[in-house]
N, CA and C atoms as a LAMMPS dump frame, in Angstrom:
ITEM: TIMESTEP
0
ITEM: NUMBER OF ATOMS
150
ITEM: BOX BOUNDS ff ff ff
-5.0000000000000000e+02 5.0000000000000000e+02
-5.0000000000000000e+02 5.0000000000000000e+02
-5.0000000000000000e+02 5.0000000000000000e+02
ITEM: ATOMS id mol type element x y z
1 1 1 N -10.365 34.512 -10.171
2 1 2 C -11.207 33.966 -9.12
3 1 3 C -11.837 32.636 -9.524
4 2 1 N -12.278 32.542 -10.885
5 2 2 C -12.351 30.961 -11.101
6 2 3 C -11.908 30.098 -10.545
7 3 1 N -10.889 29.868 -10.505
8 3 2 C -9.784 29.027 -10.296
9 3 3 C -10.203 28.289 -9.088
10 4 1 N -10.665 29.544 -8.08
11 4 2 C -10.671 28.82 -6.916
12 4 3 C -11.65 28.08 -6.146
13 5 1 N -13.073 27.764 -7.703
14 5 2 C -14.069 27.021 -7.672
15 5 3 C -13.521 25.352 -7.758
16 6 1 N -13.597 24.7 -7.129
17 6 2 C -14.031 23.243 -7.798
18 6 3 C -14.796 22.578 -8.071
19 7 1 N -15.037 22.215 -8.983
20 7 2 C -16.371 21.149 -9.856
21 7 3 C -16.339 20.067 -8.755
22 8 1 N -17.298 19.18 -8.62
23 8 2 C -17.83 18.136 -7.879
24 8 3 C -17.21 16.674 -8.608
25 9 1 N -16.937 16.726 -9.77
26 9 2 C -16.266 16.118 -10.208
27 9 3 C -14.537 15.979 -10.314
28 10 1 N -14.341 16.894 -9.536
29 10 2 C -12.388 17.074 -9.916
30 10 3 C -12.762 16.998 -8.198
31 11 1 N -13.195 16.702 -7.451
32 11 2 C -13.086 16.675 -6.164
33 11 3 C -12.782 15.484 -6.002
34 12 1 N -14.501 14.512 -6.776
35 12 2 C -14.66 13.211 -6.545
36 12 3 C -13.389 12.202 -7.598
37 13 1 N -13.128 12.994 -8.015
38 13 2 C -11.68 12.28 -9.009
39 13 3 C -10.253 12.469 -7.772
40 14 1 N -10.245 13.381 -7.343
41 14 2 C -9.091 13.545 -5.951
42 14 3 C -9.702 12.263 -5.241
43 15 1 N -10.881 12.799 -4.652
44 15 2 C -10.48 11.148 -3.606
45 15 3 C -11.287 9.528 -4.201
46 16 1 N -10.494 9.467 -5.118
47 16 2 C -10.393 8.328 -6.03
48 16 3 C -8.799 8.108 -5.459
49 17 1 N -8.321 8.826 -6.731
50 17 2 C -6.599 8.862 -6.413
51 17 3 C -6.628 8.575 -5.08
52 18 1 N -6.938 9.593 -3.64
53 18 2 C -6.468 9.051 -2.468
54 18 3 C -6.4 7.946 -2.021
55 19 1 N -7.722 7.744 -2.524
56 19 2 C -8.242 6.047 -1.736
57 19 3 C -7.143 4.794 -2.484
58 20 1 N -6.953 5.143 -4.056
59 20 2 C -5.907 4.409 -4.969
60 20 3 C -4.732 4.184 -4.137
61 21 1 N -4.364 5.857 -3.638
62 21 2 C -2.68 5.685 -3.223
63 21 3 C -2.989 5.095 -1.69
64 22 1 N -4.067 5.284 -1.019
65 22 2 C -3.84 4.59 -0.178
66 22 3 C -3.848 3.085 -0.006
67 23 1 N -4.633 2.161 -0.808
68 23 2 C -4.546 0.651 -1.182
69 23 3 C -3.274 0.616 -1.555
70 24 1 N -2.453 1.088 -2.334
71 24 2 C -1.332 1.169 -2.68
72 24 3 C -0.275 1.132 -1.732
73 25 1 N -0.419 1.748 -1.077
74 25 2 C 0.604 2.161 -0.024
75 25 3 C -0.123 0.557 1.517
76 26 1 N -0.891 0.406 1.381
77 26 2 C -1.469 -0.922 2.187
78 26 3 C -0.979 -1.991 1.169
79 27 1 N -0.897 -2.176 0.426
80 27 2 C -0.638 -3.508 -0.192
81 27 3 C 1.137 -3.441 -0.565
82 28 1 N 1.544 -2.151 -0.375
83 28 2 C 2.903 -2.454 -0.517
84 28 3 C 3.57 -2.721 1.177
85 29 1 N 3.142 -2.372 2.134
86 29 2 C 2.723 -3.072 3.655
87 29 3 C 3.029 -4.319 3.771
88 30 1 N 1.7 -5.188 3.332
89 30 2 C 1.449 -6.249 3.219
90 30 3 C 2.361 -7.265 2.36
91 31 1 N 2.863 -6.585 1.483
92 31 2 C 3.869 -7.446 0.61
93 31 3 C 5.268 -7.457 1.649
94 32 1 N 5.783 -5.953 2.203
95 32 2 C 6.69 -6.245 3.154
96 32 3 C 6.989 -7.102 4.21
97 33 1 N 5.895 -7.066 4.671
98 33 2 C 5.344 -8.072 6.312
99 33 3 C 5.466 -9.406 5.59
100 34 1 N 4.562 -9.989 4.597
101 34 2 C 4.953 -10.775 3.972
102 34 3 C 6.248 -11.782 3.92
103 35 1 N 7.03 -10.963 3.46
104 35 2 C 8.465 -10.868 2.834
105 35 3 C 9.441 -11.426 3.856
106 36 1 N 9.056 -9.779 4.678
107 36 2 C 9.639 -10.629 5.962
108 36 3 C 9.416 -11.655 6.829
109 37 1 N 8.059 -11.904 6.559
110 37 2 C 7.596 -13.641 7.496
111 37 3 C 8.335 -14.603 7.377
112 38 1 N 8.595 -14.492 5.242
113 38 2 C 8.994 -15.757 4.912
114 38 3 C 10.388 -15.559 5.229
115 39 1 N 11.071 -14.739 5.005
116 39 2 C 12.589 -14.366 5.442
117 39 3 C 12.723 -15.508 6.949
118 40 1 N 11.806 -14.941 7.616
119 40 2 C 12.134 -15.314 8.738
120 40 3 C 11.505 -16.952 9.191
121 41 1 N 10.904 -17.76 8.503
122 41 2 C 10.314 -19.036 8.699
123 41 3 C 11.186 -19.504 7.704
124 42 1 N 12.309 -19.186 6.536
125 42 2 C 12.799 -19.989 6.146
126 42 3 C 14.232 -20.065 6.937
127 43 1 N 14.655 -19.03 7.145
128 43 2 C 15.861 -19.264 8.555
129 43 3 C 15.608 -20.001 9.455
130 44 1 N 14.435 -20.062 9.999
131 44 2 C 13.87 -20.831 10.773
132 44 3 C 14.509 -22.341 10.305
133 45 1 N 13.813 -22.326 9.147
134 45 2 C 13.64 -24.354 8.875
135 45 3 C 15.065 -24.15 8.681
136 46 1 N 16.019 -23.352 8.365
137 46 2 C 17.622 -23.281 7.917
138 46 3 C 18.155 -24.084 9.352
139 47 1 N 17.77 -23.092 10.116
140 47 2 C 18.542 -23.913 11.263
141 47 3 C 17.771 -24.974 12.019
142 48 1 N 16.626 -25.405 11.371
143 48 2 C 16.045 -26.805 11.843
144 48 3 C 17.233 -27.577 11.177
145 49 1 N 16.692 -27.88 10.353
146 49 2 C 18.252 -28.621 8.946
147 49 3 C 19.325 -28.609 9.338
148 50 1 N 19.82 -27.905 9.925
149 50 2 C 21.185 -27.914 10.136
150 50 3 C 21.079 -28.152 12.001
């Protein structure tokens, strides 16, 4: 039956991690969108140039 206590501290350490994986998971987002902007503004100037 222990077990199925949790300390206030192994709680507040869980939503650490969450909040971690969630910046994580937002900044790997943001790097995509990114990515694809430039993908797509350098095709852009590709077929200005040409």
């Amino acid at each position: 039956m222990n077990t199925l206590q949790h300390p206030l501290k192994t709680t507040h350490e869980v939503s650490v991690w969450q909040l971690t994986a969630k910046l994580v998971v937002l900044a790997g987002v943001l790097m995509a969108y990114s990515y694809c902007l430039l993908l797509t503004i350098g095709s852009v100037l590709s077929m200005v140039n040409n």
